[in-house]
C-alpha positions in Angstrom: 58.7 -32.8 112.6 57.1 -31.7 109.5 58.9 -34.1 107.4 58.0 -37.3 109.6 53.7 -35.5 109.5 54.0 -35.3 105.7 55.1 -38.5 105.2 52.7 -40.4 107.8 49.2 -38.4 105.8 51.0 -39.5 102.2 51.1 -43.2 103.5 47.7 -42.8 105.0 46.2 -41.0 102.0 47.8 -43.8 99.8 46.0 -46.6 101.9 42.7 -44.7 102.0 43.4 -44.2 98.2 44.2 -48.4 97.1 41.2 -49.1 99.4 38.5 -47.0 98.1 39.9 -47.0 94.1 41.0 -50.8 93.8 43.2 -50.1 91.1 45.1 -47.8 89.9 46.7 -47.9 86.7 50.2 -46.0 85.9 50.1 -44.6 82.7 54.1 -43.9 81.9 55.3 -40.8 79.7 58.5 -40.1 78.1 61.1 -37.4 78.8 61.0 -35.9 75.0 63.6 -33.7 75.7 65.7 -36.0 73.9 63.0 -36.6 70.9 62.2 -33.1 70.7 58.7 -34.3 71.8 56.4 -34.9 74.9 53.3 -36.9 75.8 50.8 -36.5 78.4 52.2 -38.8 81.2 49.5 -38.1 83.9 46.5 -40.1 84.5 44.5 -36.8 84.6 45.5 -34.9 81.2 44.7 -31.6 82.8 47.4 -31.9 85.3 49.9 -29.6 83.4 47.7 -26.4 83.5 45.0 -26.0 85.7 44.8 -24.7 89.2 44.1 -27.0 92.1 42.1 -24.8 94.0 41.0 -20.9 94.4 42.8 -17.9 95.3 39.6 -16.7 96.5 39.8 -18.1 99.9 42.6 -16.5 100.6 45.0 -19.3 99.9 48.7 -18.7 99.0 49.1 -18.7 94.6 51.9 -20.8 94.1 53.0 -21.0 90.6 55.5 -24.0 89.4 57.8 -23.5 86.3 59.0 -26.8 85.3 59.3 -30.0 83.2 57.4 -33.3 82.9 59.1 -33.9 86.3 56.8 -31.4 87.9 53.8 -31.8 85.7 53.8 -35.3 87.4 54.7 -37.5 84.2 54.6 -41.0 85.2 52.3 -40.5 88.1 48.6 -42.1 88.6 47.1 -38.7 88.8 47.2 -34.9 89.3 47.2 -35.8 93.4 50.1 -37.7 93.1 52.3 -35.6 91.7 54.8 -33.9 94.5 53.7 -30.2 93.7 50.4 -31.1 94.3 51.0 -33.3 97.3 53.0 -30.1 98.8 50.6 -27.7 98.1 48.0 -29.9 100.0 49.7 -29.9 102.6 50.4 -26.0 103.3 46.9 -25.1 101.7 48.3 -23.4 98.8 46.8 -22.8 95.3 48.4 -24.7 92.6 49.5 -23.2 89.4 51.2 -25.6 87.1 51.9 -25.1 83.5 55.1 -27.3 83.3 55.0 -28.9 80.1 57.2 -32.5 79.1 60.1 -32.2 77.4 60.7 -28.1 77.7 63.9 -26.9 78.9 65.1 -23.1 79.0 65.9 -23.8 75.8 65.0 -27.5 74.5 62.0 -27.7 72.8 60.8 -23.9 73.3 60.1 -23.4 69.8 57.2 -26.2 69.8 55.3 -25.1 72.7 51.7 -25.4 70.8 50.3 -22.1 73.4 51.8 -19.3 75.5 55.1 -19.6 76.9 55.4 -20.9 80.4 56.9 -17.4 81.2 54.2 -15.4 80.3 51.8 -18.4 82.0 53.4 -17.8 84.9 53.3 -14.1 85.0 49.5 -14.3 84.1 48.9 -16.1 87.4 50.6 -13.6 89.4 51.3 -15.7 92.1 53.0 -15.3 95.5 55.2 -17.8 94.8 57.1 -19.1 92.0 58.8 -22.6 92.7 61.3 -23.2 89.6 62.5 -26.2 88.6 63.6 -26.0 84.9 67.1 -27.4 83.8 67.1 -31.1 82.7 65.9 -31.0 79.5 68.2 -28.5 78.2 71.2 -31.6 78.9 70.4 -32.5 75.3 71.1 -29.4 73.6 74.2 -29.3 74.9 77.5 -28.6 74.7 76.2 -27.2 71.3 73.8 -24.6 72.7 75.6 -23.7 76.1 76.0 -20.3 75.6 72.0 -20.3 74.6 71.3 -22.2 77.6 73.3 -20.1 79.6 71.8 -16.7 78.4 68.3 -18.2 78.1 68.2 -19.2 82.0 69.0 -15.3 83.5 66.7 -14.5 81.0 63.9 -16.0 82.0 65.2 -15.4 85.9 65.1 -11.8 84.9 62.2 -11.8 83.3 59.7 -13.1 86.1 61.4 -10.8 88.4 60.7 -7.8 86.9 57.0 -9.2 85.8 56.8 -9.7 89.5 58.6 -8.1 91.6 56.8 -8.9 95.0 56.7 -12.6 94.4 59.0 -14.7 96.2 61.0 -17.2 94.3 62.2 -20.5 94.7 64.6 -22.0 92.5 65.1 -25.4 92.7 68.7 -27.3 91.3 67.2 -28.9 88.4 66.4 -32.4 88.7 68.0 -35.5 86.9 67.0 -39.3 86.3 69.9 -41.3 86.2 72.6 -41.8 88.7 75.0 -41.4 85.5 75.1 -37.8 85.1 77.1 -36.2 82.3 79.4 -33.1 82.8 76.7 -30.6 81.6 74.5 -31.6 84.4 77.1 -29.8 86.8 77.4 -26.9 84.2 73.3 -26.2 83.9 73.4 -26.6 87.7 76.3 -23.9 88.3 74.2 -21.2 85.6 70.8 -22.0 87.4 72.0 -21.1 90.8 74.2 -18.3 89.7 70.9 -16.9 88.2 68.9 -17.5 91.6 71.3 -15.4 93.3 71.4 -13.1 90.8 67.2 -12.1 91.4 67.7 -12.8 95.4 65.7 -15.8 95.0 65.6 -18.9 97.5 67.9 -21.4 96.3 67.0 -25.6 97.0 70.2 -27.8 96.4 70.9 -31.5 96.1 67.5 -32.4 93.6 69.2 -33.6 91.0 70.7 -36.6 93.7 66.8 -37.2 95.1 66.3 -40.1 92.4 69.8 -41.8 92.9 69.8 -45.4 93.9 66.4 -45.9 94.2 65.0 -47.6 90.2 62.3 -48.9 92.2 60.9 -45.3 92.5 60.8 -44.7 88.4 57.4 -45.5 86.2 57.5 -48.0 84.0 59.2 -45.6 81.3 62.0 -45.8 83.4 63.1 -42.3 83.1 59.8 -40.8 85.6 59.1 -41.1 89.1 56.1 -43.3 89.9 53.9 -42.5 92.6 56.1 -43.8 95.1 58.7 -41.3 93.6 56.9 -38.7 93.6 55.9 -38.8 97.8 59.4 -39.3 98.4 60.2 -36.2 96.2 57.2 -34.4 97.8 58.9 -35.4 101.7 62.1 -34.0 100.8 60.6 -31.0 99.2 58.9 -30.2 102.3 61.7 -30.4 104.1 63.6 -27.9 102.1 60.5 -25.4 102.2 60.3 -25.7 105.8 63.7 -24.6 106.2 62.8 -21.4 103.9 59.9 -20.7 106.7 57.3 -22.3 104.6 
């Protein structure tokens, strides 16, 4: 199964990895959604921008529209993040602007460069993999119609930018097994919008971290690297069942 193969080359790669680099040191970041600000969590500050590889060989453009969960905050380095780790494994391209702290709404007014939007409409990819929600849980109730409105805009927005890109929109992750009400809410609007652009629609993400602290960095609000496989196995899994 492709779920058990993913999971025996991440714990090979991780052995190969401790044995060749000694030691590797975690450097934590912070949510900032709840600040209003966000630090570079990633051992490798380049990990929230740059491609991975290029498009020139032929390689599936996968662009990933997301928070400090997907730029890999908390994580040892770019290769441990779990859209990188996916993206190795199917040979894909790796666009990722996701940015700490940014929401559909929460913290869009400080973005110091383009929005993540227009990023990812610049890459013009094949895919888009969305995973944008959790931040916007601190603006709220007090901004849900904003929240609301901002999420099928965006939706809307990408699609007609790109109309022959598939997209994948993920149920927007969470960090604590607490969750409060608008967690459910921002869910409900995110997957309405999904169907609303015939996108692919992954459930269940924001219940990947539960029970498990020993997954979170040392900020305890990240994954670590461990985390970040384990969310990495079950994306795969859900992709797979997409076709991919």
């Amino acid at each position: 199964m492709r779920v058990m193969t993913l999971r025996r080359r991440i714990a090979l790669l991780t052995v190969i990895g401790v044995l060749c680099a000694g030691t590797i040191a975690v450097v934590a970041g912070v949510l900032g959604g709840a600040t209003g600000t966000g630090s570079a969590g990633v051992a490798d500050s380049t990990a929230g921008s740059a491609a991975t590889g290029s498009p020139a060989d032929g390689s599936a453009v996968v662009a990933f529209y997301g928070d400090s969960y997907t730029r890999g905050t908390g994580a040892s380095s770019r290769a441990a993040r779990w859209s990188t780790i996916v993206c190795a494994e199917r040979g894909w391209t790796e666009v990722n602007p996701s940015t700490n702290g940014l929401g559909f709404v929460n913290n869009r007014a400080n973005l110091p460069g383009p929005d993540l939007v227009d990023q990812v409409i610049k890459a013009q990819p094949d895919i888009v993999i969305s995973t944008m929600g959790l931040n916007d849980n601190f603006v709220m109730p007090g901004r849900a119609d904003d929240v609301r409105a901002a999420i099928d805009t965006d939706f809307t927005e990408l699609k007609k930018a790109l109309p022959h890109t598939r997209f994948i929109i993920v149920e927007p992750f969470w960090y604590t097994d607490e969750r409060p009400e608008s967690v459910e809410r921002i869910i409900g609007w995110v997957r309405d919008a999904a169907v609303a652009i015939d996108a692919d629609y992954i459930p269940g993400a924001s219940h990947w971290m539960d029970g498990h602290p020993e997954w979170k960095a040392a900020d305890n609000l990240h994954p670590n690297d461990v985390g970040y496989r384990e969310i990495a196995v079950r994306m795969d899994a859900e992709l797979a069942k997409l076709g991919l």
